[in-house]
C-alpha positions in Angstrom: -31.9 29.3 -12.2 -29.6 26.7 -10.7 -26.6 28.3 -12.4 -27.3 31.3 -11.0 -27.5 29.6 -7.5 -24.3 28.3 -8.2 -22.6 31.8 -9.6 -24.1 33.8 -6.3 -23.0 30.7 -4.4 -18.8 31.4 -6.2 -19.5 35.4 -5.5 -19.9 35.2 -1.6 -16.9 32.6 -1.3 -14.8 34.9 -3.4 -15.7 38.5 -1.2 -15.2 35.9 2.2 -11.8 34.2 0.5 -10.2 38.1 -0.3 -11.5 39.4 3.3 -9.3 36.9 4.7 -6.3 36.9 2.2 -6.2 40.5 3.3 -6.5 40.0 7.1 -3.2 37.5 6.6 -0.9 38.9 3.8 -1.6 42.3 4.4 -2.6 43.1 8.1 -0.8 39.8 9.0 -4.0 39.2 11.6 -5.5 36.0 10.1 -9.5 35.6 11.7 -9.2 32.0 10.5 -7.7 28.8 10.4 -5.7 27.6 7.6 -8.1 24.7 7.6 -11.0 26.5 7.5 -9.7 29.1 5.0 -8.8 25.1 2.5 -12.6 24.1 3.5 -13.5 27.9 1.5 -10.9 27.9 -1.1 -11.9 24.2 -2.1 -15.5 25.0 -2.4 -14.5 27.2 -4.7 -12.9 25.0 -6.7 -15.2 22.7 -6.8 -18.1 24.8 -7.7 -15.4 26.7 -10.8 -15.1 22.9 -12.2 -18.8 22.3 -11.9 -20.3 25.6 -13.7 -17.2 25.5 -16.0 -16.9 29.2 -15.2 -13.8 31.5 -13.7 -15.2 34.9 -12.3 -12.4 37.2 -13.3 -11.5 38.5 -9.5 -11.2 34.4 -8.7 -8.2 33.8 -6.0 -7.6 30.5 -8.3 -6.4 32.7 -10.6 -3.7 34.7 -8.6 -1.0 33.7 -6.2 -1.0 35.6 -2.6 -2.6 38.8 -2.5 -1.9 43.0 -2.7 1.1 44.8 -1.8 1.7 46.8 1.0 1.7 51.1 0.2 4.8 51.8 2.8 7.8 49.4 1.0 8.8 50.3 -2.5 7.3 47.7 -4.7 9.8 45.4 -7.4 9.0 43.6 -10.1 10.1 39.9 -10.1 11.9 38.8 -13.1 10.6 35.3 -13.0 7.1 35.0 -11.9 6.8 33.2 -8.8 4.2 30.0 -8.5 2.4 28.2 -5.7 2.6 24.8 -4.8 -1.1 22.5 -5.5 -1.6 20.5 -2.5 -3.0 16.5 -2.1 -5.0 15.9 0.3 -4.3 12.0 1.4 -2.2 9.3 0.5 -4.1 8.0 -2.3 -4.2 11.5 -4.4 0.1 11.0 -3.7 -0.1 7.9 -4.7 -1.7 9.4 -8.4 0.6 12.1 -9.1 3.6 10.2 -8.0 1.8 7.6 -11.2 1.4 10.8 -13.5 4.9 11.9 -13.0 6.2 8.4 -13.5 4.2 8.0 -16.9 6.6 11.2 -18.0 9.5 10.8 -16.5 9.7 6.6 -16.1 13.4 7.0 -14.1 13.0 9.8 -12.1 13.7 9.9 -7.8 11.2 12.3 -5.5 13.1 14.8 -3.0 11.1 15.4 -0.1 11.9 18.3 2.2 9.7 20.4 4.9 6.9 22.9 3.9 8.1 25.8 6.2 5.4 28.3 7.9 6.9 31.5 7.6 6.8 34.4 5.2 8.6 33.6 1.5 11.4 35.6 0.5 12.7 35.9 -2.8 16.8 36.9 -2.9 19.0 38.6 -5.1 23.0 38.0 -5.7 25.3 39.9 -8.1 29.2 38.5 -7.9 28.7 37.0 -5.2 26.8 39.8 -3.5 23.8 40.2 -1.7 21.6 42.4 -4.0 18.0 42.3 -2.8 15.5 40.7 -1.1 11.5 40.9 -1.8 8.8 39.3 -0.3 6.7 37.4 -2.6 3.8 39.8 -3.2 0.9 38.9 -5.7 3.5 36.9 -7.5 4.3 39.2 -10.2 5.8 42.2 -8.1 6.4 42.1 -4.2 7.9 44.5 -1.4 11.4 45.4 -1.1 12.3 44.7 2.5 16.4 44.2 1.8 17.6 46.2 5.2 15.3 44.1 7.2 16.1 41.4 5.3 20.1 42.0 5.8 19.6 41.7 9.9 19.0 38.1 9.5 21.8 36.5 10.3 22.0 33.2 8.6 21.6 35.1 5.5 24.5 35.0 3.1 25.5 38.7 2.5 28.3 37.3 0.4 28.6 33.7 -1.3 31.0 32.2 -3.4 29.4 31.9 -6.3 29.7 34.8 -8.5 27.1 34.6 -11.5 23.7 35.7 -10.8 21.8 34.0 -8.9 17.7 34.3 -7.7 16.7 32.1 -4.7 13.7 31.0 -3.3 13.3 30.6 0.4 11.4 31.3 3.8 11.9 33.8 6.7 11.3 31.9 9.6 11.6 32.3 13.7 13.2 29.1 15.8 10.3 28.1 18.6 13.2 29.1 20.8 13.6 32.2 20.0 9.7 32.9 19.6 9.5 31.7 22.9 13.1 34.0 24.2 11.2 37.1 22.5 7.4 36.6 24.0 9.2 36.0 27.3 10.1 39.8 27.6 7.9 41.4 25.0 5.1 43.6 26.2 3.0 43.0 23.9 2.8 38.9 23.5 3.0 37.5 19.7 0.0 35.0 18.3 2.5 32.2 17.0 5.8 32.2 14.5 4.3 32.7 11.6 2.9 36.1 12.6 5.8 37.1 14.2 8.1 36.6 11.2 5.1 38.4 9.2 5.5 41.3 11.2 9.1 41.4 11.2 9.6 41.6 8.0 7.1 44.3 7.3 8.6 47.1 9.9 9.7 49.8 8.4 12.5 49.9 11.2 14.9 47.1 10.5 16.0 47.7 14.1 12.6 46.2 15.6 13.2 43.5 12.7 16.5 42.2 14.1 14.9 42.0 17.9 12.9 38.7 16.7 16.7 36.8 15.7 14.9 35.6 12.5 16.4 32.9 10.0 16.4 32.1 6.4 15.8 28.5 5.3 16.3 28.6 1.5 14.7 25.8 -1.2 14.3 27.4 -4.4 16.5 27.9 -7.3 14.6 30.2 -9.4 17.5 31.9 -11.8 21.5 30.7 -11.8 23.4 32.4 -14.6 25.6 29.8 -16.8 25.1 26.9 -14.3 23.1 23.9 -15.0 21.5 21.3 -12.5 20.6 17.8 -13.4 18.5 17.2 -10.2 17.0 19.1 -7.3 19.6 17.2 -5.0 22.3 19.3 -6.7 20.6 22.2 -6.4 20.2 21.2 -2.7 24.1 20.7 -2.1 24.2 24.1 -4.7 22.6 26.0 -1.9 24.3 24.7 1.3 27.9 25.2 -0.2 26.7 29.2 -0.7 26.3 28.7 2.9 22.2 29.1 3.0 20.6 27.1 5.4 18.2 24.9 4.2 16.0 23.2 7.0 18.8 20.0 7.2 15.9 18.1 5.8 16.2 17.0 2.5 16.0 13.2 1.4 15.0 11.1 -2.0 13.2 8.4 -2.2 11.8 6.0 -5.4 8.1 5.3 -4.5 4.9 6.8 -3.4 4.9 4.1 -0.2 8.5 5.3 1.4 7.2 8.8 0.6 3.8 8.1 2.4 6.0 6.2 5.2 8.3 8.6 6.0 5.7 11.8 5.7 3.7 10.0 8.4 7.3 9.8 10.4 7.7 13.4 10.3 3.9 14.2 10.8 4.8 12.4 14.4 7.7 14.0 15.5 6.8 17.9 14.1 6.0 19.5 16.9 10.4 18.6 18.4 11.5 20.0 15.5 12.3 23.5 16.2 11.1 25.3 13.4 7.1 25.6 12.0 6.4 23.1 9.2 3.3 22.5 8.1 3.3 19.7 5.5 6.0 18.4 3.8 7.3 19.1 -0.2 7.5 16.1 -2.8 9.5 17.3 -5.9 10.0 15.6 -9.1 14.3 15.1 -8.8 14.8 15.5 -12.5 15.4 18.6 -13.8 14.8 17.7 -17.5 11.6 16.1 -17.3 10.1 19.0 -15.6 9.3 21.5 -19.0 7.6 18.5 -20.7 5.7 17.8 -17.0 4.9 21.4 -17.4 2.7 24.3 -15.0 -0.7 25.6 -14.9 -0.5 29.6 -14.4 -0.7 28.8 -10.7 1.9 26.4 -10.1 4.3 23.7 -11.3 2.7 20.2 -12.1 6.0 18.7 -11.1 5.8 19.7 -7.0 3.6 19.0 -5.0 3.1 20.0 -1.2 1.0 17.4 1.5 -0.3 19.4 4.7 -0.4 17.9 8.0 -3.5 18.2 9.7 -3.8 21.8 11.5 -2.5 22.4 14.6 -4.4 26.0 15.2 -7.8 26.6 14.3 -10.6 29.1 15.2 -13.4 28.9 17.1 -15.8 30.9 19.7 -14.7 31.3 23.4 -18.3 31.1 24.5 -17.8 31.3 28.0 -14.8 31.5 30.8 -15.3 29.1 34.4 -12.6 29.7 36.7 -11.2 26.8 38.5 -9.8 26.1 42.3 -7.0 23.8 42.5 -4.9 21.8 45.8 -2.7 25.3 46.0 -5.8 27.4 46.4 -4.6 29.0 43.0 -8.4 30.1 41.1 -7.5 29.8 37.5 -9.7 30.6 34.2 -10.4 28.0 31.7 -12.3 28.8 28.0 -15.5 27.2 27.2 -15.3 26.9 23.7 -17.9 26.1 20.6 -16.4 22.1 20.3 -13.7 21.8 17.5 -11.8 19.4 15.5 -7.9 20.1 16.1 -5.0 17.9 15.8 -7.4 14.2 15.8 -9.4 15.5 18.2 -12.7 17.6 19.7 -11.6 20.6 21.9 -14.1 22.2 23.9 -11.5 23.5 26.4 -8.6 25.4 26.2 -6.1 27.1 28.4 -6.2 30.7 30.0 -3.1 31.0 32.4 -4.6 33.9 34.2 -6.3 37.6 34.6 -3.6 39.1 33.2 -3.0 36.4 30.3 -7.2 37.2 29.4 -6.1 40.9 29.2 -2.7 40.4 26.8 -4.6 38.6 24.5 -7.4 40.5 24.5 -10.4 38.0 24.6 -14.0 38.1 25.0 -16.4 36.1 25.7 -18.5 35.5 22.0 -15.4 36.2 20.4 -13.4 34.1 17.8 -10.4 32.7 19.4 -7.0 31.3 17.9 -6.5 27.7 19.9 -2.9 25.5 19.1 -2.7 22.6 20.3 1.2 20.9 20.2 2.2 17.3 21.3 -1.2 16.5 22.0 -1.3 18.4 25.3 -4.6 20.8 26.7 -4.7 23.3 23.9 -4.3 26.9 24.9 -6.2 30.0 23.8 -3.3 32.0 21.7 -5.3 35.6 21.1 -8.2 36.9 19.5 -9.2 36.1 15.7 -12.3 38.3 15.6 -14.7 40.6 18.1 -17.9 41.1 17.8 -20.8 43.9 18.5 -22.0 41.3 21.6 -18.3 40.2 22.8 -18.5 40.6 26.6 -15.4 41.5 28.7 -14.3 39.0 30.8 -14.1 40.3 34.6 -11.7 38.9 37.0 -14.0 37.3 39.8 -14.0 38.4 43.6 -15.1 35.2 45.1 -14.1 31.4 45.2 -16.2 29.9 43.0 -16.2 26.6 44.8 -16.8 27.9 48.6 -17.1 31.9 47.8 -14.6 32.8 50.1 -13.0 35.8 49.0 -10.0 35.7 47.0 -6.9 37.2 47.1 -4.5 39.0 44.3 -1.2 38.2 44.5 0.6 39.6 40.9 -1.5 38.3 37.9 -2.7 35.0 40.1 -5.6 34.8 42.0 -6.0 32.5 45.2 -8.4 30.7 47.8 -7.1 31.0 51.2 -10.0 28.5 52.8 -8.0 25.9 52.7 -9.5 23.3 54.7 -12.9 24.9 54.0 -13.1 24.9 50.3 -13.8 21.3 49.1 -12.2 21.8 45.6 -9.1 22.7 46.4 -9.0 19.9 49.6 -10.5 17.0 47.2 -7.8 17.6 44.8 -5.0 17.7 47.6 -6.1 14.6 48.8 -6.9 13.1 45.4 -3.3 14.2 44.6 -1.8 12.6 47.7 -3.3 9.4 47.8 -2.2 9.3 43.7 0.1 6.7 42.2 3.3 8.4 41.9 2.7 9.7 45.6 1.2 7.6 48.4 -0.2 5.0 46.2 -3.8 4.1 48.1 -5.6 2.3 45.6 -9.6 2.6 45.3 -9.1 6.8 46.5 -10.7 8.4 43.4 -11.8 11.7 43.2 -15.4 10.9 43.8 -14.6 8.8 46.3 -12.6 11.5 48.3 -15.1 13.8 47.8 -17.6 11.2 49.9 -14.2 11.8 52.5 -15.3 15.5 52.5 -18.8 15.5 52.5 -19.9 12.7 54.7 -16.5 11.7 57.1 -15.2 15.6 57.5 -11.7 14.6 55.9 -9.6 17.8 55.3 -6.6 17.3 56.2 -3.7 14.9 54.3 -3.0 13.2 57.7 -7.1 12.5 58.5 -6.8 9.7 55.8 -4.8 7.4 58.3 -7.4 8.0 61.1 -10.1 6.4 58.9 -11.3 3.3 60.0 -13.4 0.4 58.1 -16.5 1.2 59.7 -15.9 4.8 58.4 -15.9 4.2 55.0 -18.7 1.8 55.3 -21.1 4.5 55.4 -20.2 5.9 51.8 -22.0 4.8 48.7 -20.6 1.6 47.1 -18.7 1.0 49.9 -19.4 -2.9 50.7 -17.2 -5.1 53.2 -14.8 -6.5 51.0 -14.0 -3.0 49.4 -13.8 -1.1 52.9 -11.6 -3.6 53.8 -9.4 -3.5 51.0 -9.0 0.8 51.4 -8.1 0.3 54.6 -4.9 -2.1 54.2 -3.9 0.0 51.2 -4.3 2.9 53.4 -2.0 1.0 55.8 0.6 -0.2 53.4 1.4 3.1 52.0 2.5 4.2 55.7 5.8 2.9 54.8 7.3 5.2 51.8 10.1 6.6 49.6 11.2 10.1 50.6 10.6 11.2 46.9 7.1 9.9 46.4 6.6 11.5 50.1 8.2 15.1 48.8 5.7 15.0 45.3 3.0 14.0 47.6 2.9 16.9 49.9 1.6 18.9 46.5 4.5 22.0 46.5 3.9 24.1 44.0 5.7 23.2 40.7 7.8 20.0 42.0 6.7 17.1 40.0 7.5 13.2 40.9 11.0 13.3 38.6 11.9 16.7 40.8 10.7 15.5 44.4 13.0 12.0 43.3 15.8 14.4 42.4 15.5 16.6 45.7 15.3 13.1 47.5 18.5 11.3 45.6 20.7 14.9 46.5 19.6 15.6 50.3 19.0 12.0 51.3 16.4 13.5 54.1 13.5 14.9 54.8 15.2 16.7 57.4 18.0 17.9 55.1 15.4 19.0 52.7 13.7 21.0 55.5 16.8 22.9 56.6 18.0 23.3 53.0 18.6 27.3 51.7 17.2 28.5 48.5 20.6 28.4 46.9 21.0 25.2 48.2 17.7 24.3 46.5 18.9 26.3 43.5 21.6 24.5 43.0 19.8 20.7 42.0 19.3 19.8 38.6 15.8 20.9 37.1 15.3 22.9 40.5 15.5 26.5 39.3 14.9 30.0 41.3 11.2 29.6 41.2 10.6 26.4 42.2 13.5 26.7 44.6 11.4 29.7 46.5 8.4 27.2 46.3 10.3 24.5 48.2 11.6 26.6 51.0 8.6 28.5 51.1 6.9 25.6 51.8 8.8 24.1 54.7 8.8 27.7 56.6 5.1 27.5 56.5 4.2 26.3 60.4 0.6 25.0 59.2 3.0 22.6 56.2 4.9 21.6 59.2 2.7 20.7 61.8 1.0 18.8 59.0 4.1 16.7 58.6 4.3 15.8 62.2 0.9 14.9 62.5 1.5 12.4 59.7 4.4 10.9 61.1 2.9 10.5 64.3 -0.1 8.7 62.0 2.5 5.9 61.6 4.1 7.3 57.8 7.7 5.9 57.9 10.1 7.4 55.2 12.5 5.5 53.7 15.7 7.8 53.6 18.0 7.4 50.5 21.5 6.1 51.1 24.0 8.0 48.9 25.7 4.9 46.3 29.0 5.8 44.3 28.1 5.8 40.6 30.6 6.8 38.8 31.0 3.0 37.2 27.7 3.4 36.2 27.0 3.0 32.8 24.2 5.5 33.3 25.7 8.3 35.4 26.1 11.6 34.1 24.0 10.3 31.2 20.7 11.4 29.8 17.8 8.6 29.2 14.5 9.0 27.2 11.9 5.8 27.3 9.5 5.0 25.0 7.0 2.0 24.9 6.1 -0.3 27.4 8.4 -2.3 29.6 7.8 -5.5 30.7 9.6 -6.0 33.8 8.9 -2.8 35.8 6.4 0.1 34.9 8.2 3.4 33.6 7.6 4.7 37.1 10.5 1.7 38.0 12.7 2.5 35.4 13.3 5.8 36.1 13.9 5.5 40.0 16.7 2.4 38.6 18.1 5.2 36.2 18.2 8.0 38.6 19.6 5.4 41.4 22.3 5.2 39.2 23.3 8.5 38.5 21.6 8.9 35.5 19.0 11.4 34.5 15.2 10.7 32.7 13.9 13.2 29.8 10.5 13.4 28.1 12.0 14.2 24.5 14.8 12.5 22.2 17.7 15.2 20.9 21.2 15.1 19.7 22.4 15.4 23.5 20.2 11.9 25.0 22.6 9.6 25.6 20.5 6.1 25.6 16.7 5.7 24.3 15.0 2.5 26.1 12.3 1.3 24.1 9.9 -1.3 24.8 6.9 -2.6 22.7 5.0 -0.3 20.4 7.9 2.1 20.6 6.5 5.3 18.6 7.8 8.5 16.9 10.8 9.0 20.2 11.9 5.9 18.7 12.1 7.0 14.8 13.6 10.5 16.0 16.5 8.4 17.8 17.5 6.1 14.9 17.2 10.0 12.6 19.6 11.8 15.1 21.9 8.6 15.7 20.9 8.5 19.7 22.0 4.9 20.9 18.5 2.8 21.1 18.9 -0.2 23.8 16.5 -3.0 24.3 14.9 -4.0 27.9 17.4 -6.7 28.2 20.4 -4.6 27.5 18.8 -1.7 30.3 18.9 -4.9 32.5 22.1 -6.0 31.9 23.3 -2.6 32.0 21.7 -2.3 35.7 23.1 -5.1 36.6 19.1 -6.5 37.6 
């Protein structure tokens, strides 16, 4: 009876495990993750090892899944495997031991698991021949014209035996993100996109996405012999295939462990989709005796990094007011473990975004989440019979004023009126990078609102002690505290003034930038868009913002009334730099300083004509790291970017 349990128990998992092989191979619309699909696939597996029984339609048994009717289908003329996959550092540890117990002197190769859609290639005399997708493993689709628009494909290489390679079709982030820009219809993330490239029957649409090949396989070279995979590795980049320009050996399970964890941290910079990384027994003659189960070689191994997209239900959609008045939509989702941690919110940019991606409320949802930032909903995984539309609303939802259209945004014009939108103005203003005021949380500003009519940035200054001594946990020594912060942040730098008037799209590192070229608020005022244009990390848009701003008469009668309050600005003097070590030069920090807060370091950098960047890459100049330096640090040593110490920066600076 329990067996039976157990059989019914492998027949569901197997029906659910083919529905979605099919959705992603063939319709190339996964409904899952690729986490959740492991948590099905290993079930199986588990349950096939405990009942000792196979069912004979088993996905264990086969590699990928059927091929599609509309490309002619070839046969492959070696069959092509899978890779098994550990789980943790421990199982790594144990098959780095097994393979050692074999092969005693053998190095591991370690090299990116890409994310795209594998592609098996054909060369005759050093001519392209074919190229097949990998199909159930035994025979695949022959997609050779769309294969021959990628460009970093060899159609011609120098070797002239015949030769069968292994690799992945792959789109850059870049130019996912240069296509979804002007497509119509938006694509759900790389992987799809090269999915669906691939698979149009009009090799014209196929060359639109500017895919690339990233080869890693070997599979058949006619009258050449490899000693080790590094050969074949330098085999395949003097043919002139690209191969990911990751590739590295090591000689124990600890550097592999060490360096997998490096990579894990610095993934989402790279510009390509990996999704684990490759360990490879070097060796080539140890690898027959090693041997291969019918599903894949015992000698490779592939270690997945924990899932940056998964699936889950939008449940609900609550639209949001912020300081601009903008009213924007944010998913309420069914709370779900991505990337280390629980999401139960996610982005929706706007009405117009909801409609592209075509969501529902009740309806399974595709979330990514990269470099640990607010996840965003990336398109519908699955609708159901209940799946509600989501309408655009009519009315604020903080003040129900009515809101106005403007393109695909939506907007509260009560400014002063809607407490939302004013809290988080003020909240904004009184913030560190702005004016500073310590003890002005949002709580606390909402008190401002409610109980002492504050609505305006400049009614702050007209506060008084015995003001804020009728809010809740206001006691004498606090009040009194508020009140000389309030006082001491009268006196400011034009850039911290510029971010704290809250224009749309200028953050703390622009409104420093806008202050270090005009020098004055008064310059800034009276500056044209091309003008504006024309500063570093000021485009067209933000540009507009910036002048649109200072022709607003409410903006600048709001200005006056805070000068009048006492607010000094301290103009900025322009210095010569060109001695400067750091002019013209790009800096990335990382870790913490001990002489001055980040805030510090960048207004020293910029002071001296340098520029600040979030992320390291082969054109930073200098990385200053402090303590507990992370993964910026490890990708600046890999790319060769000059890392100096605090001391050096200081010495440097001339502090």
């Amino acid at each position: 009876m329990e067996k039976e349990k157990l059989l019914e128990e492998m027949r569901t998992l197997i029906a659910e495990i083919d529905k979605h092989n099919k959705a992603y191979y063939v319709y190339d619309n996964p409904i899952i993750s690729d986490k959740e699909y492991d948590k099905l696939y290993y079930r199986l597996v588990e349950l096939e090892n405990q009942t000792g029984i196979i069912l004979d339609n088993s996905p264990t048994q086969r590699v990928g899944d059927e091929v599609l009717e509309s490309f002619s289908k070839k046969k492959h003329e070696v069959p092509l495997l899978s890779l098994n996959k550990v789980r943790d550092f421990d199982d790594l540890e144990s098959w780095v031991h097994d393979m050692r117990e074999i092969a005693p002197k053998t190095k591991f190769t370690l090299e990116y698991k890409f994310d795209g859609l594998s592609l098996v290639v054909e060369y005759n005399n050093g001519q392209f021949v074919s190229a097949t997708t990998r199909g159930n493993g035994q025979i695949g689709e022959d997609v050779s014209l769309q294969a021959k628009t990628i460009k970093s494909l060899p159609l011609k290489i120098d070797f002239k035996g015949h030769l069968i390679v292994r690799g992945e079709g792959m789109i850059t982030n870049k130019n996912f993100e240069k296509y979804n820009k002007n497509a119509t219809e938006k694509l759900k993330n790389p992987r799809n996109a090269v999915a669906g490239a691939i698979r149009n029957l009009d090799p014209k649409e196929t060359a639109k996405r500017n895919l690339d090949y990233f080869c890693y396989e070997i599979i058949l070279c006619e009258g050449k012999a490899f000693a080790t995979q590094e050969e074949m590795n330098l085999f395949l980049k003097e043919n002139g295939f690209k191969t990911g320009g990751y590739f590295k050996v090591f000689n124990s399970a600890s550097e592999i462990a060490d360096e997998i964890k490096k990579v894990d941290e610095i993934k989402n910079k790279i510009d390509i989709t990996i999704d684990g990384m490759v360990i490879k027994v070097d060796q080539v003659a140890p690898r027959d005796e090693i041997g291969y189960t019918n599903k894949f070689p015992k000698w490779a191994m592939a270690f997945k990094f924990e899932a940056q997209e998964v699936t889950t239900m939008l449940q609900d959609v609550i639209w949001q007011v912020g300081r601009s008045g903008r009213v924007t939509p944010i998913a309420v989702l069914e709370p779900v473990e991505l990337a280390g941690a629980t999401i139960s919110r996610a982005t929706l940019n706007n009405i117009e975004d909801i409609e592209r991606k075509n969501v529902y409320k009740n309806s399974r949802v595709l979330i990514r989440r990269s470099n640990e930032v607010i996840p965003e909903v990336m398109g519908l995984a699955e609708k159901y019979p209940d799946s509600e539309k989501i309408s655009q609303p009519t009315n604020c939802p903080c003040c129900k004023h009515a809101l106005v259209r403007k393109g695909p945004l939506l907007f509260c014009t009560n400014h002063l009126g809607c407490k939302d939108q004013v809290v988080d103005r003020l909240s904004h203003f009184a913030s560190r990078n702005a004016f500073n005021i310590e003890g002005l949380s949002e709580k606390t500003v909402g008190q401002f609102y409610d109980t002492l009519n504050v609505r305006a940035l400049s009614d702050i200054f007209s506060l008084t002690k015995e003001d804020l001594l009728k809010l809740e946990l206001f006691k004498d020594k606090k009040a009194e505290k508020t009140i000389k912060s309030i006082e001491k942040s009268k006196n400011i730098e034009l850039g911290r003034f510029l971010f704290a008037l809250g224009i749309a799209e200028v953050g703390s590192k622009t409104a420093r930038e806008l202050a270090r070229e005009f020098g004055s608020l008064e310059n800034v005022k009276s500056a044209s868009v091309d003008n504006l244009a024309s500063i570093r990390d000021v485009g067209s848009v933000i540009a507009e913002n910036i002048y649109n701003f200072f022709q607003n008469q409410d903006n600048l009668k709001e200005i006056d009334r805070l000068l009048s309050a006492g607010v000094k600005i301290e103009e900025v003097e322009k210095v010569e730099v060109s001695n400067s070590p750091f002019s013209d030069k790009t800096i990335v920090l990382t870790g913490t300083l001990e002489s001055f807060t980040r805030s510090d370091a960048e207004r020293i950098i910029e002071s001296l004509g340098g520029r600040t960047s979030s992320s390291v890459s082969k054109n930073t100049d200098f990385v200053l790291a402090g303590e507990n330096a992370g993964s910026k640090l490890d990708k600046a040593k890999a790319l060769g970017v000059k890392v100096i110490s605090e001391n050096e920066f200081k010495v440097m600076a001339k502090l």
